[in-house]
C-alpha positions in Angstrom: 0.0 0.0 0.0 2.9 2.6 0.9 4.0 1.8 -2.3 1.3 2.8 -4.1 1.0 6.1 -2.1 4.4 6.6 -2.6 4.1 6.3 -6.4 1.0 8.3 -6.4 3.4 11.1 -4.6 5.8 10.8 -7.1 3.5 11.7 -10.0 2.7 14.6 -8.1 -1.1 13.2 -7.7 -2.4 12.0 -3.8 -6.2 11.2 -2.5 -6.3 14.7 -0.9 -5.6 16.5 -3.9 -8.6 14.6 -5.4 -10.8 14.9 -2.9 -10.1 18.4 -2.6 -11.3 18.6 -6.5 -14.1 17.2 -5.4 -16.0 14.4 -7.3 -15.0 13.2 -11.1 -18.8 12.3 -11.7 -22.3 14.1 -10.5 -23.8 12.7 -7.5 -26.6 10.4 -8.0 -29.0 12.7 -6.3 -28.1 16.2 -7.2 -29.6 17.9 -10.5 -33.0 15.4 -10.1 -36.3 16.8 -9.5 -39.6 14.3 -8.9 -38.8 10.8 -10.6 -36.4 11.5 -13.2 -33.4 9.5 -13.6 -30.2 10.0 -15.7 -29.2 6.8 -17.1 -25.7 5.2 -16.5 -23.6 5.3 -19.8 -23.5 1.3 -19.5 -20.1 0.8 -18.9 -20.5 -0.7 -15.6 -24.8 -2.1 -16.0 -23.3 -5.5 -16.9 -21.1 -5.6 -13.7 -23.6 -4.0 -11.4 -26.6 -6.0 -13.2 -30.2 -4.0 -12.1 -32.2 -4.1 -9.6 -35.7 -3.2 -8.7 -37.4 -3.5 -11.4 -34.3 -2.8 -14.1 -33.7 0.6 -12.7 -29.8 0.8 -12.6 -27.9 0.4 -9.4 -26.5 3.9 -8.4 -23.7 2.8 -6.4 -20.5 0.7 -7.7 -20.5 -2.1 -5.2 -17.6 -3.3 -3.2 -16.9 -6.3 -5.0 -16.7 -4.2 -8.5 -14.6 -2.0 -6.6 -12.4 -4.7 -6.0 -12.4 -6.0 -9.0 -11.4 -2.5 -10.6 -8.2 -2.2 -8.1 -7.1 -5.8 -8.9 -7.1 -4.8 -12.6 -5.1 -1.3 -12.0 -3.3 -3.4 -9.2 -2.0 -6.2 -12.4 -2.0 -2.6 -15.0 0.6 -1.1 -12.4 2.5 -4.4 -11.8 2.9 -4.6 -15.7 3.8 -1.2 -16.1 6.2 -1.3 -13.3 7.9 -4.1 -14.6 8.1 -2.5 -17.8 9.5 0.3 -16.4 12.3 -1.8 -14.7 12.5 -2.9 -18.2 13.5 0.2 -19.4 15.3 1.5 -16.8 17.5 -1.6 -17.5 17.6 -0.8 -21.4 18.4 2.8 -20.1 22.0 1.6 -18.2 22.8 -0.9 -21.4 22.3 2.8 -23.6 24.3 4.5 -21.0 26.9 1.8 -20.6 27.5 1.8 -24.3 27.7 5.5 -24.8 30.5 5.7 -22.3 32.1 3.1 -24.0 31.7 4.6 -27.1 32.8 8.0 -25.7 36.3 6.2 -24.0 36.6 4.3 -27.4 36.6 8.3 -29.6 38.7 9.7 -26.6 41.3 6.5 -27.3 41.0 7.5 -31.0 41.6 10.6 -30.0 44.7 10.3 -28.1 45.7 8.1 -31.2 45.2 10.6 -33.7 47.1 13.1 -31.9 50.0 11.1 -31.4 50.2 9.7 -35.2 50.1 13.1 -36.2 52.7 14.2 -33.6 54.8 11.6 -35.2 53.9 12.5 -38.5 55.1 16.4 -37.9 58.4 15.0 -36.1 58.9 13.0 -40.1 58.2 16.0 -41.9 60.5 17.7 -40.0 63.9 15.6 -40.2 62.7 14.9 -43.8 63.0 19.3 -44.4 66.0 19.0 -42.3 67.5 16.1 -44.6 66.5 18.3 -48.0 68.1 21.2 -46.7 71.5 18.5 -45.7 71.3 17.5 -48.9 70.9 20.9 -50.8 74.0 22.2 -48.4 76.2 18.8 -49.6 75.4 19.9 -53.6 76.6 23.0 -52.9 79.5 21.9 -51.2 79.9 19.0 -54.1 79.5 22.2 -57.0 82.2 24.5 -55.2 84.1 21.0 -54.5 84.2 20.0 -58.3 84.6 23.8 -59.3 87.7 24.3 -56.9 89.0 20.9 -58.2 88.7 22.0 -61.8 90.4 25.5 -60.9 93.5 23.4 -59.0 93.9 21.0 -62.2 94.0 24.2 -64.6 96.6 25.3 -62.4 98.3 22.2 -62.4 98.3 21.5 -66.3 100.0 25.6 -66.5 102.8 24.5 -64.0 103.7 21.9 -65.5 103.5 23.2 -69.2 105.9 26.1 -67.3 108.0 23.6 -66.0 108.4 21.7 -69.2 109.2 24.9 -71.4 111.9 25.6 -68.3 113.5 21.9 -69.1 113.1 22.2 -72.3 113.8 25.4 -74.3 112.9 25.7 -77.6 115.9 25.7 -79.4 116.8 29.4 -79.5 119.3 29.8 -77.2 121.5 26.3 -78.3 
């Protein structure tokens, strides 16, 4: 029973608060003047049946009563155990999207060190263009000092030669 108030609590709705909104349905007796009767609707004439002389019973008897708060008693049952339900799909869902969320922040940390690596590769990569731009430089003035040297070279020795050997003139 506590449970049912307590529910009724947490949807914000209590007896008091209906009883202070008075009834759902008119009285039997108010609004009638001499013999007239308002007929029931007929949703509850088969359950109540009539009496005295197929005039409808105007008040629900206990047992239909009863019967109505075993039904809502098996309509909350189901409903609370399909809310269970979903409270339980609700964690699984939740469970999942923090998996998911550690799983991008892993990617994450992934990404950001491949492409740490890959600015580290594109640096010693510049680094080795510019080495190897410096060593043709160095090759060029290397190969252009070299050819400088042996045209000095091939002049010393065609001095040398015209020393040693004099062309005749003076014999």
């Amino acid at each position: 029973m506590q449970d049912r108030v307590q529910d009724a609590e947490k949807n914000g709705t209590s007896g008091e608060e209906k009883a202070k909104a008075g009834p759902t349905k008119p009285s039997g007796t108010s609004g009638r003047t001499g013999g007239q009767r308002r007929q029931k609707s007929g949703r509850f004439e088969s359950e109540n049946g009539r009496e005295n002389g197929g005039e409808a019973d105007t008040d629900v008897s206990s047992r239909t009563l009863l019967t109505r708060l075993e039904q809502q008693s098996g309509q909350v049952g189901i409903l609370r155990s399909k809310l269970d339900e979903t409270r339980k799909a609700l964690v699984r869902e939740r469970e999942a999207a923090q998996a998911a969320a550690a799983a991008l922040e892993e990617e994450r940390r992934n990404r950001e060190r491949i492409e740490g690596n890959l600015k580290r590769e594109r640096a010693a990569r510049q680094q080795a263009e510019e080495s190897v731009d410096e060593s043709r430089a160095t090759a060029s003035a290397l190969e252009a000092q070299h050819h400088l040297l042996s045209a000095q070279l091939k002049a010393l020795q065609h001095k040398t030669e015209r020393r040693r050997f004099p062309l005749g003139r003076n014999r």
